[in-house]
C-alpha positions, 0 to 999 in steps of 0.5 A: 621672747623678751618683750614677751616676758615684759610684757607678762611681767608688766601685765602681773605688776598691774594685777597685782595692783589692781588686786590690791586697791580692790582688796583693801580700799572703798573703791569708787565707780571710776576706778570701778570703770578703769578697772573693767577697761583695763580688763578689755585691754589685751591678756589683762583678764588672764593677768588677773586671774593668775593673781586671784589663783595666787590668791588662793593658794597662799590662803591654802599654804598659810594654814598648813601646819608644815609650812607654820612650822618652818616660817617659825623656824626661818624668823629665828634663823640668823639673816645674812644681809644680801649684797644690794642689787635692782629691783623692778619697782610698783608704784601704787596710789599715794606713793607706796612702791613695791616690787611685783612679788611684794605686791603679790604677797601684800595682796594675799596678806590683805584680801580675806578668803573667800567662802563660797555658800550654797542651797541645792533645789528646794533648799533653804539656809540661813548664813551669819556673817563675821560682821554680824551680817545674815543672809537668807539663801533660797533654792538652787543658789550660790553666794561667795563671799569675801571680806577685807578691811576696806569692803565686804564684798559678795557675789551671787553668783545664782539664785536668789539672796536676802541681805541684812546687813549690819552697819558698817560706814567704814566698809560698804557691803557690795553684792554684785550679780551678773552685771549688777552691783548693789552697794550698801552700809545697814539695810535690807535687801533682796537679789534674785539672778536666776539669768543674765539679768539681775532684780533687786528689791529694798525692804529697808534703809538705802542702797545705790545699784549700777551696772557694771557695763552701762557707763556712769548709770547708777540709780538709787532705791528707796525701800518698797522699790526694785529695779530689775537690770538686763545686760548693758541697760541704762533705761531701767527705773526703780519702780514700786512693789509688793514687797509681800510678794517679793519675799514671801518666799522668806516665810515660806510662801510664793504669791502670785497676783495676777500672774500667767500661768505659763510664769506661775509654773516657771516660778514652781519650778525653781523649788523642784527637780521633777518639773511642771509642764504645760501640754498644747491647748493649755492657756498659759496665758491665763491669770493665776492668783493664790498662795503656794508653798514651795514644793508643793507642786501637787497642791499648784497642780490641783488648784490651777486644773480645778481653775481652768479645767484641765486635768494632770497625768504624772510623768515618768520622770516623776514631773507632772503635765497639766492638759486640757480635760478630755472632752472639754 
């Protein structure tokens, strides 16, 4: 039981850390890389959720007027000086000690809180930042978001993002998605992570992407390239794109160039819940270009069954269904 004990106590006292340095400071890629191996090891993952959860509710204490008041009244209250005992201490980088309780408490001192943003399907938001960053959320999305004095730090955790980040060289701006970490001072820059995988693409300035359980890979983008990453990939390279298409969507617009049929409906369908389905002898195969607009799902329909000849019947869930024309 005891061994147990210090075990959880060490494991805390790591977390603590942990949190801390990724709280406060310009983390680079090889603590990054220590940080996630010391995720693997044992119950350390738990470890730190415990003190992400600390984290969370000293930032909901803090602001109640209650607990206000009697910090108040207890900085005013006469100290009687504790007889001097031993206390397990942390070392933290250059030398700064401090218990395990410490470490907590300047933990939650140090990290901002974190705000969470969302779209429902079809929507559309728009988000300023404290920095004088905006973000544009598109449909069916989830962004959260904290700040610290040392990184500005976001997580998509779904959807698709654009970024215009205000320039900032003292706090890099890093948006991770999945796996993937987009690292960036001033630039633009659009994420998209709708599954396991992650796409960004660069409109302006510069950003440095890696991925998180590939090793030491990272790559570089220059504006007019994406790089699309799927889980544990190191052969992926920045390629160049149509950055109309990418995000015509900020304009209110999904493009298609040569797209199949059966992708053209996909990327329809993020932007409505009564869904397009394709019934047996469609060719979804079949090239479709065009401008759309998202949510328009009648407009789509009636285009792509005037191009290749079929006919739609509207189903009882309100979702439409393109099939062969009868006869045809």
């Amino acid at each position: 039981m005891i061994a147990d004990q210090r075990k959880t106590d060490r494991q805390d006292k790591e977390a603590a850390a942990w949190f801390t340095l990724l709280s406060d400071t310009e983390v680079e890629n090889e603590d990054l890389e220590k940080f996630d191996a010391w995720l693997q090891r044992g119950d350390n993952r738990a470890a730190y959720h415990r003190i992400e959860e600390i984290s969370e509710l000293g930032r909901t204490l803090r602001d109640d007027p209650d607990l206000r008041a009697a910090a108040r009244e207890a900085l005013h209250r006469p100290r009687r000086v504790p007889a001097p005992r031993r206390t397990p201490w942390l070392r933290i980088g250059g030398g700064l000690a401090l218990t395990g309780g410490l470490a907590c408490a300047t933990a939650l001192l140090w990290a901002g809180p974190i705000k969470t943003f969302q779209t429902d399907v079809g929507q559309r938001d728009t988000v300023r930042l404290e920095d004088g960053s905006a973000v544009e959320l598109n449909t069916d999305t989830t962004l959260r978001v904290r700040f610290s004095r040392g990184a500005r730090r976001l997580e998509l955790v779904k959807g698709q993002a654009f970024f215009d980040v205000a320039h900032d060289t003292a706090r890099p701006f890093l948006v991770k998605a999945g796996q993937m970490e987009v690292r960036a001072v001033g630039t633009r820059f659009d994420v998209r992570h709708d599954g396991p995988g992650a796409t960004v693409a660069l409109a302006q300035g510069r950003v440095k992407v890696r991925q998180q359980d590939a090793g030491k890979t990272d790559w570089t983008l220059s504006p007019g390239q994406a790089l699309a990453l799927a889980p544990g990939a190191t052969g992926a390279q920045p390629k160049a794109i149509d950055l109309a298409v990418q995000t015509g969507w900020l304009k209110n617009e999904i493009i298609f160039h040569d797209v199949a049929l059966a992708d053209a409906v996909k990327e329809m369908n993020r932007y409505e819940r009564a869904k397009i389905t394709l019934a047996p002898g469609v060719p979804a195969q079949s090239r479709v270009n065009g401008v759309f607009t998202p949510g328009e799902e009648e407009e789509f329909v009636a285009a792509v069954a005037t191009s290749f000849g079929l006919q739609s019947r509207r189903r009882a869930d309100g979702g439409m269904e393109l099939q062969p024309r009868s006869g045809a």
